[in-house]
NULO-691385 format. One record per residue (C-alpha): residue in one letter; residue number from 1; x, y, z. Coordinates in Angstrom, 3 decimals. Example, Ala and Ser with C-alpha at 12.3 -4.5 7.8 and 13.67 -1.06 7.14 Angstrom:
<r:A | k:1 | X:12.300 | Y:-4.500 | Z:7.800>
<r:S | k:2 | X:13.670 | Y:-1.060 | Z:7.140>
! end
This chain:
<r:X | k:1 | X:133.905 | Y:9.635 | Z:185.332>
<r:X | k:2 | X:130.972 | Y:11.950 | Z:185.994>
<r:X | k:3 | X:127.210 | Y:12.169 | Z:185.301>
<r:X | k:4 | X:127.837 | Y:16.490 | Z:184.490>
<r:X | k:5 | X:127.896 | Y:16.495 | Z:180.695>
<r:X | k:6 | X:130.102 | Y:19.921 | Z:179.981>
<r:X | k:7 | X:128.396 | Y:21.266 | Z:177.598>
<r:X | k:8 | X:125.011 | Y:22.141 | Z:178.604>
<r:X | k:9 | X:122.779 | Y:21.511 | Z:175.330>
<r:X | k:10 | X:120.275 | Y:24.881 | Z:174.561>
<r:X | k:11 | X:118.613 | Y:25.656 | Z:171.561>
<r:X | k:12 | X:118.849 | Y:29.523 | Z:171.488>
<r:X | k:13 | X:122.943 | Y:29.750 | Z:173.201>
<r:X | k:14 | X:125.478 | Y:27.279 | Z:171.314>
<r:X | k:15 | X:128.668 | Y:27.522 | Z:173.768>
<r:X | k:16 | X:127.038 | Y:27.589 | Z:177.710>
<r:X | k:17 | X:129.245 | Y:25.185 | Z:179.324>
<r:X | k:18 | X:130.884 | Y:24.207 | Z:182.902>
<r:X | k:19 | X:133.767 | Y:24.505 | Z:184.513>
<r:X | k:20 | X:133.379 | Y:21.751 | Z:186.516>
<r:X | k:21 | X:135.733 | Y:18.755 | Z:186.924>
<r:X | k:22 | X:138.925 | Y:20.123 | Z:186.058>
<r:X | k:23 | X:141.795 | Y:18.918 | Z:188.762>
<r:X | k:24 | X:144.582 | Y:21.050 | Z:190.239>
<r:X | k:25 | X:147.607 | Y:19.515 | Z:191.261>
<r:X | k:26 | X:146.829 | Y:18.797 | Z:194.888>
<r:X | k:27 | X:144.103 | Y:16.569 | Z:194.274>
<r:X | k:28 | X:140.876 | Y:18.798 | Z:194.330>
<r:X | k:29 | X:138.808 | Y:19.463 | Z:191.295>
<r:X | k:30 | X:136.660 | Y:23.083 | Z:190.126>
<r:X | k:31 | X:132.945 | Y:21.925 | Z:191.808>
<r:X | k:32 | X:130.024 | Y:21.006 | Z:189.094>
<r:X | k:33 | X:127.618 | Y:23.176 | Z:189.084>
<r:X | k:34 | X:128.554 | Y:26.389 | Z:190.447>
<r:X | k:35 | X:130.744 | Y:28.152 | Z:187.661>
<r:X | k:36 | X:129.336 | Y:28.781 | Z:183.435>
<r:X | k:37 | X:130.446 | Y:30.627 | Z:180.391>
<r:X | k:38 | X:128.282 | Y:30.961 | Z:177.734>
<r:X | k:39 | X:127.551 | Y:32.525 | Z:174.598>
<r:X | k:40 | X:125.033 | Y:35.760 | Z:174.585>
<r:X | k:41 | X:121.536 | Y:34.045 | Z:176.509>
<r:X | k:42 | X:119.424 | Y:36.813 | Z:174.709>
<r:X | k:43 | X:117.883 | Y:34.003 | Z:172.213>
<r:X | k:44 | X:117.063 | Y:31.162 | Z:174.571>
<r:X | k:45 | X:114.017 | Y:29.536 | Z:174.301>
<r:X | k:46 | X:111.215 | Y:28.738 | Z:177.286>
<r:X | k:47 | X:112.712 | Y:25.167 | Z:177.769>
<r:X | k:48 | X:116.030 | Y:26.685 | Z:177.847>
<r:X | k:49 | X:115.182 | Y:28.827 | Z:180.814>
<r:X | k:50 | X:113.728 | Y:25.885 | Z:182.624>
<r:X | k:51 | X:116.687 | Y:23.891 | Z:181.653>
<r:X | k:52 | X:119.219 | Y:26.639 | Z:183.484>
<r:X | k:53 | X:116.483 | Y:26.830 | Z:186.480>
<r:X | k:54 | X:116.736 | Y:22.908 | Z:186.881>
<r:X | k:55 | X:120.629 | Y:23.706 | Z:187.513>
<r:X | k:56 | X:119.810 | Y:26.661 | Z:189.997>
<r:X | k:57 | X:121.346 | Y:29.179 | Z:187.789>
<r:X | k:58 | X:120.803 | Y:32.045 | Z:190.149>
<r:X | k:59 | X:123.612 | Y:35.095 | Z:188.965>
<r:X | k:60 | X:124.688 | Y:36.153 | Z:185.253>
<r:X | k:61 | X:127.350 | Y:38.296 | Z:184.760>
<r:X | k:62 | X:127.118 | Y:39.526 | Z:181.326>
<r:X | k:63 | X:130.693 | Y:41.032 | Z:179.701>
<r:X | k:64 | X:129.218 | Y:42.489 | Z:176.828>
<r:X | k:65 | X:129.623 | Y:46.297 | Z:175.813>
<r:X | k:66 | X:126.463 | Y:48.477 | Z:176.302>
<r:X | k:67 | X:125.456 | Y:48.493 | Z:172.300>
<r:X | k:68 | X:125.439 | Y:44.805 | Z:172.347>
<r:X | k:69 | X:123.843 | Y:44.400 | Z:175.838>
<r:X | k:70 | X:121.193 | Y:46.657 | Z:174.960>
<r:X | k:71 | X:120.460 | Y:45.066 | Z:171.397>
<r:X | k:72 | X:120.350 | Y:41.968 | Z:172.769>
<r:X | k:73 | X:118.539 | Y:42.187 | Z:176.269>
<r:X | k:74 | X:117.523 | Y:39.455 | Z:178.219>
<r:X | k:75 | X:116.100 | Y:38.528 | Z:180.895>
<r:X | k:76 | X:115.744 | Y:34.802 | Z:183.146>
<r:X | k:77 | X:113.020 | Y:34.504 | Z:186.118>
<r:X | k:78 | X:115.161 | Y:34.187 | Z:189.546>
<r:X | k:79 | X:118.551 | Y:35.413 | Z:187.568>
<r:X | k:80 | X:120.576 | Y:38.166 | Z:189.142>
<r:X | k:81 | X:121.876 | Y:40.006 | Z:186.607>
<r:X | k:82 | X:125.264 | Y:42.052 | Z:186.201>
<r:X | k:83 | X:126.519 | Y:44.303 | Z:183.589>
<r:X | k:84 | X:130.665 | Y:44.281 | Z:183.618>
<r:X | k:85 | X:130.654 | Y:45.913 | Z:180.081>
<r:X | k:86 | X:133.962 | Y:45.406 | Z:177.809>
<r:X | k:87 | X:133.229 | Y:47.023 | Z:174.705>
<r:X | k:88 | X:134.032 | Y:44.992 | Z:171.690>
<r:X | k:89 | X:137.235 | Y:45.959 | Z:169.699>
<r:X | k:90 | X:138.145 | Y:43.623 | Z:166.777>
<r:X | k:91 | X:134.271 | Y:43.647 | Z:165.341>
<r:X | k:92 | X:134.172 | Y:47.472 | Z:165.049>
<r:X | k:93 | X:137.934 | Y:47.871 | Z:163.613>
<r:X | k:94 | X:136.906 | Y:45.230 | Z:160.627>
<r:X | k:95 | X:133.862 | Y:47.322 | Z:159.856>
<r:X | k:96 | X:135.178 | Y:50.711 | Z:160.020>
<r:X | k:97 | X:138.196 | Y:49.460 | Z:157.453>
<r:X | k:98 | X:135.672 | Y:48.088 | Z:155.070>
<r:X | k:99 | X:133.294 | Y:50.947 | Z:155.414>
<r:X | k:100 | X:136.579 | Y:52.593 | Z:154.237>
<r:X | k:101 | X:137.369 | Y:50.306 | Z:151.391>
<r:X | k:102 | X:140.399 | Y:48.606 | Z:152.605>
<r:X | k:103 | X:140.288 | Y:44.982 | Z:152.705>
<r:X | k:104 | X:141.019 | Y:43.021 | Z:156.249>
<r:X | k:105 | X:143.208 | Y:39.860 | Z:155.947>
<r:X | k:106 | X:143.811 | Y:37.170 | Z:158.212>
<r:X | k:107 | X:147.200 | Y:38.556 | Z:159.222>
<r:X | k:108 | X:145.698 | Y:41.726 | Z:160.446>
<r:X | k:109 | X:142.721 | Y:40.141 | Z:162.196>
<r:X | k:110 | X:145.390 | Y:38.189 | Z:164.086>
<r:X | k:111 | X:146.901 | Y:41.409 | Z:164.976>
<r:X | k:112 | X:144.167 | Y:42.974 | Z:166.163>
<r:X | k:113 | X:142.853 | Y:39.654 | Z:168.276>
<r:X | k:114 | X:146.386 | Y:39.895 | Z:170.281>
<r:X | k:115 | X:145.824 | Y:43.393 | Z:170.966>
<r:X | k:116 | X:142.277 | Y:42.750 | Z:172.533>
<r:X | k:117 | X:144.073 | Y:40.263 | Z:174.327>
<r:X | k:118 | X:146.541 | Y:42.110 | Z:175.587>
<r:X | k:119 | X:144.122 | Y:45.419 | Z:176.409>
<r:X | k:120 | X:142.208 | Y:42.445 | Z:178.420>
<r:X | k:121 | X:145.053 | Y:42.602 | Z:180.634>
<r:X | k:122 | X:145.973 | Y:46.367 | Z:180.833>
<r:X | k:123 | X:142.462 | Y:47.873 | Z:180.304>
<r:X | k:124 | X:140.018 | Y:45.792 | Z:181.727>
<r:X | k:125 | X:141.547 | Y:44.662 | Z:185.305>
<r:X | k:126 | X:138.426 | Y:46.280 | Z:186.886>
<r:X | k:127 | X:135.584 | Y:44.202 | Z:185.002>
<r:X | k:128 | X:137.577 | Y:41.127 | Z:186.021>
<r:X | k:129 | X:138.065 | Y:41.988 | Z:189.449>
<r:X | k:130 | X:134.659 | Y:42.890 | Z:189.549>
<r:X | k:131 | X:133.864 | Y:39.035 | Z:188.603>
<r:X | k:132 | X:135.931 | Y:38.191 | Z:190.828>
<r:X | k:133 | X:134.032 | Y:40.290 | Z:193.805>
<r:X | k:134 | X:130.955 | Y:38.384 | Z:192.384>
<r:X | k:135 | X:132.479 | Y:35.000 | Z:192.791>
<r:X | k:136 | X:133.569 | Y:35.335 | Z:196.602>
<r:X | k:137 | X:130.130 | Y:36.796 | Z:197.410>
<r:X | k:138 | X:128.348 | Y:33.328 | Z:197.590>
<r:X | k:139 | X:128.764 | Y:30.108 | Z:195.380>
<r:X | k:140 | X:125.519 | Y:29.910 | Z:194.262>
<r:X | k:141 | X:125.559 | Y:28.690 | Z:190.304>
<r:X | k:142 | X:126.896 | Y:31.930 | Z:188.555>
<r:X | k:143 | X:127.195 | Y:32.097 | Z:184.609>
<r:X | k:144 | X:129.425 | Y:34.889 | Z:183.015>
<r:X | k:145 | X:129.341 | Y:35.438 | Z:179.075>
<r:X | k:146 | X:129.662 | Y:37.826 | Z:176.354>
<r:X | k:147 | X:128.754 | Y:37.798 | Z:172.743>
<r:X | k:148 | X:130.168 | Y:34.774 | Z:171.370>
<r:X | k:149 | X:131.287 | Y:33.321 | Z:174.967>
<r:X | k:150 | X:135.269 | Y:32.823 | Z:173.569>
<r:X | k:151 | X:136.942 | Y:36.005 | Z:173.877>
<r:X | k:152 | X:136.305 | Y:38.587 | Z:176.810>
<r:X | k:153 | X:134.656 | Y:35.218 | Z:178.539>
<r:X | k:154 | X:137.452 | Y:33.215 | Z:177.528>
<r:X | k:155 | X:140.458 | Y:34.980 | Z:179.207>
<r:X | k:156 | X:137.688 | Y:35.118 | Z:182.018>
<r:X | k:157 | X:137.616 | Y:31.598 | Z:182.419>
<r:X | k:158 | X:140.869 | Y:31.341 | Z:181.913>
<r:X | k:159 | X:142.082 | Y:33.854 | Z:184.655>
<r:X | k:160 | X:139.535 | Y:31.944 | Z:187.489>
<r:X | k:161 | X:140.455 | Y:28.172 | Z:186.462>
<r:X | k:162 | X:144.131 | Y:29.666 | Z:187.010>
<r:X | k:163 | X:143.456 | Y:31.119 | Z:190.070>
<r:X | k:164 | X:141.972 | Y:27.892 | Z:191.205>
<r:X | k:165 | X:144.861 | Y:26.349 | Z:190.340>
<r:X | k:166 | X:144.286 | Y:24.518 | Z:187.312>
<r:X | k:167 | X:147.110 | Y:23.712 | Z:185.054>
<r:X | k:168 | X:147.648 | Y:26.346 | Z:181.888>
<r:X | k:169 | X:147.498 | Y:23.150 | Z:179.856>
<r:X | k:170 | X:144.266 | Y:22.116 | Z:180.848>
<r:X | k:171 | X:142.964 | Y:25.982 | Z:181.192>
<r:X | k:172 | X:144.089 | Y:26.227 | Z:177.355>
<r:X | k:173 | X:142.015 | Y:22.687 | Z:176.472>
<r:X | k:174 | X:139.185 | Y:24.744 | Z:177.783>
<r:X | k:175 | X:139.727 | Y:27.612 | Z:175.576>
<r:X | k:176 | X:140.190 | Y:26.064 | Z:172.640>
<r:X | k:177 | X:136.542 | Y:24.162 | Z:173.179>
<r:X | k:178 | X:134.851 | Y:27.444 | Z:171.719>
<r:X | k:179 | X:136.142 | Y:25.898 | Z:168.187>
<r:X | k:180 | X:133.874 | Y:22.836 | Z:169.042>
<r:X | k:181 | X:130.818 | Y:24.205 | Z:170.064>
<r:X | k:182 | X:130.146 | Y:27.858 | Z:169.030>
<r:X | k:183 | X:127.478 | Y:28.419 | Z:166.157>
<r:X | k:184 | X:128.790 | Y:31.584 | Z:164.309>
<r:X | k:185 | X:125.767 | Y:33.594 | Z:163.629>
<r:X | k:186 | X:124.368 | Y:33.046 | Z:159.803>
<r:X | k:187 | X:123.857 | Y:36.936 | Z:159.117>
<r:X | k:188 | X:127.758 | Y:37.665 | Z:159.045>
<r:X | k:189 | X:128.857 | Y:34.472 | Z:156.351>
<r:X | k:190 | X:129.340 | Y:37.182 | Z:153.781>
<r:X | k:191 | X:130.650 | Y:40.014 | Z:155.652>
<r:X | k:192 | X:134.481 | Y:39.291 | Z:155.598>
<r:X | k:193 | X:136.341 | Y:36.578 | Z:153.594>
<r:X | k:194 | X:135.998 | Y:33.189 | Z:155.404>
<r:X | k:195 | X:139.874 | Y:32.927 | Z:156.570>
<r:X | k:196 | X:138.751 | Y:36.290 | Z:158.134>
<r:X | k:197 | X:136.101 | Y:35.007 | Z:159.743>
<r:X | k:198 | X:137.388 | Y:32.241 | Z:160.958>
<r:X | k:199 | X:140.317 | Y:34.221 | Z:163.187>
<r:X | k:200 | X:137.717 | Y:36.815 | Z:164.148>
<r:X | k:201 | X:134.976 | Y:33.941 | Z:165.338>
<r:X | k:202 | X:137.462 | Y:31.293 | Z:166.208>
<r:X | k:203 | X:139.849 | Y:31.141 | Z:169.094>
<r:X | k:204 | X:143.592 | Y:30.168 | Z:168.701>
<r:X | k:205 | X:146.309 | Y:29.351 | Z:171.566>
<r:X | k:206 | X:148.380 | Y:32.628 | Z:170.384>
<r:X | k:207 | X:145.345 | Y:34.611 | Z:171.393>
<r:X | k:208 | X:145.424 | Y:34.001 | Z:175.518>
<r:X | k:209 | X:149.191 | Y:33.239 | Z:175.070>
<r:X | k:210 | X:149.253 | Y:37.175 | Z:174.220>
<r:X | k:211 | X:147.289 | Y:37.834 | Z:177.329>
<r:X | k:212 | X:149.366 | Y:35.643 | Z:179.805>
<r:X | k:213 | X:152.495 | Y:36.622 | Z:177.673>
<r:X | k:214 | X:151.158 | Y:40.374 | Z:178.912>
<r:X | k:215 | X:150.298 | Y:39.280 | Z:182.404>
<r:X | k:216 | X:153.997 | Y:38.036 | Z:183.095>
<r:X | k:217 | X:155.518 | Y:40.643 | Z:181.161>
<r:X | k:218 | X:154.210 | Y:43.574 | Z:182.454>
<r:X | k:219 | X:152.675 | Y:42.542 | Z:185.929>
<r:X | k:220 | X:155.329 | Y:40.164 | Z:187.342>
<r:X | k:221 | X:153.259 | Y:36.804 | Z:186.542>
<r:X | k:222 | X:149.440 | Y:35.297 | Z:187.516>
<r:X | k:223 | X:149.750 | Y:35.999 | Z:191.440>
<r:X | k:224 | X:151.050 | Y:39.403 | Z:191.267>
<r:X | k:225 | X:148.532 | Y:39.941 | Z:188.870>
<r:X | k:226 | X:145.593 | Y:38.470 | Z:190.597>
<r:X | k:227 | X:146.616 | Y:40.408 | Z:193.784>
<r:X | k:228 | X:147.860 | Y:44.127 | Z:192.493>
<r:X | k:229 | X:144.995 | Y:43.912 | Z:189.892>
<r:X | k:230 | X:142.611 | Y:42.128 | Z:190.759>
<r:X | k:231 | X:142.099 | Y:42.507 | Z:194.400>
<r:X | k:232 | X:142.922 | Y:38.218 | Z:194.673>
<r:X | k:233 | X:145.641 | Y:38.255 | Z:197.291>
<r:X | k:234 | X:146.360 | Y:34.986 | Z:199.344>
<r:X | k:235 | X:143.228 | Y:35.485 | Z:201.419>
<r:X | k:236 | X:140.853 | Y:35.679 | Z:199.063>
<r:X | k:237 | X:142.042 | Y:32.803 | Z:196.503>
<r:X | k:238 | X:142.079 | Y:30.438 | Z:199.442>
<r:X | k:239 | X:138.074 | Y:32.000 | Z:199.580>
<r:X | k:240 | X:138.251 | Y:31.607 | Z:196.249>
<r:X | k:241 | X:139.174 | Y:27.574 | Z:196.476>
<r:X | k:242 | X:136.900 | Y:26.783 | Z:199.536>
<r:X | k:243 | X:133.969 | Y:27.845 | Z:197.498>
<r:X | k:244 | X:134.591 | Y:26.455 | Z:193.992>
<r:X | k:245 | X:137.221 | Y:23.183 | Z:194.783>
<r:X | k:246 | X:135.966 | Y:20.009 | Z:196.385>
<r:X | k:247 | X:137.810 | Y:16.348 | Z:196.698>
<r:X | k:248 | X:136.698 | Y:14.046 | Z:194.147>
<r:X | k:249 | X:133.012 | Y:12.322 | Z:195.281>
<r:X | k:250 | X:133.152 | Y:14.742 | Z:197.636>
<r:X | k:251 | X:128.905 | Y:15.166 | Z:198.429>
<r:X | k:252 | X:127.660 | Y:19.108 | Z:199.070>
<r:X | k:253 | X:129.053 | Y:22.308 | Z:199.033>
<r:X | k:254 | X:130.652 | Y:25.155 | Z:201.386>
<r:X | k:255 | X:128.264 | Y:27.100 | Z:202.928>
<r:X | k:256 | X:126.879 | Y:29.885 | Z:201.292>
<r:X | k:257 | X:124.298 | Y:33.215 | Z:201.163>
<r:X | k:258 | X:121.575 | Y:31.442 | Z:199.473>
! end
């Protein structure tokens, strides 16, 4: 058992959580502390700042495209923040087909979420190695996020609790905790019809299936991916390990720039 509660509770973000405490196979577990997703941080409050001080949030790494990131600015006292844009896909496609009068059903949202999915993989390789770059640079507590926290952050997540090690089972339990704890903003109840809505603001396992479908498909599976890709050869995930796995009740950290 551990004192860490998961999901960190803040009034203005709905899904800012850690990655803490899940166990690879050899014994070690992802360190508590050190590794977040999130929702968009643009509407915390003042006691939600101090809250992610008390934790030593010190880095944000902030996946959203530059219309949302610049709609939604933020800014947290002692934060260093980095813009890996991804612009969104599945949003823009829904408005621009009922702009045009067509309706968008569930089936075609579906569609469209395994083709972000799978663009994650053959478009966006240099946001996520840039993440990665981030990650090896120091272990100090780091939180990466987009709008919603499920999609571009999920395969995020996904992709380092992999390259940790961490079972695809347990990577997947991860995932699918969006469906738990993200709020879906009020102002877009009446924008789509609710089974819409609920594939565009929901996660599913057949979205990062499509993804690590793509990754073994077209890049020869996870390590040839991380390492032709991604820049994560051998070297670097045993960095990679040292700096975010620890032995359970294991006290402290790797040394770090801090």
């Amino acid at each position: 058992m551990t004192d860490h509660p998961r999901s960190v509770p803040l009034s203005g973000a709905s899904n800012f959580r850690d990655l803490g405490g899940y166990a690879t196979p050899d014994g070690r577990q992802v360190r508590w502390r050190r590794l977040f997703r999130s929702d968009h941080l643009a509407g915390l409050s003042p006691e939600d700042a101090r809250m992610l001080a008390g934790l030593g949030l010190a880095r944000a790494v902030d996946l959203r495209g530059q219309g949302e990131s610049a709609a939604q600015a933020y800014q947290l006292p002692e934060v260093r923040y980095h813009a890996l844009p991804i612009e969104p896909t599945v949003v823009q496609r829904a408005q621009e087909l009922a702009r045009s009068g067509q309706p968008v059903t569930a089936s075609l949202a579906e569609q469209w979420m395994h083709e972000t999915y799978r663009a994650f993989v053959a478009d966006n390789a240099p946001q996520f190695a840039a993440l990665f770059a981030h990650l090896l640079e120091e272990d100090t507590p780091l939180v990466f996020h987009c709008t919603a926290g499920k999609d571009r952050t999920g395969f995020a997540a996904a992709l380092i609790l992999l390259a940790l090690g961490v079972p695809e089972d347990v990577v997947m339990q991860d995932y699918l905790l969006t469906n738990e704890l993200y709020r879906r903003p009020a102002l877009v109840a009446h924008s789509a019809p609710e089974e819409v809505l609920q594939v565009i603001w929901q996660v599913q396992p057949g979205f990062l299936h499509a993804a690590l479908d793509a990754v073994q498909r077209d890049h020869g599976g996870l390590q040839r991916y991380l390492t032709a890709r991604l820049g994560l050869g051998e070297a670097a995930r045993a960095q990679l390990a040292q700096l975010y796995l620890q032995l359970p009740g294991e006290v402290g950290a790797p040394a770090s720039r801090r």
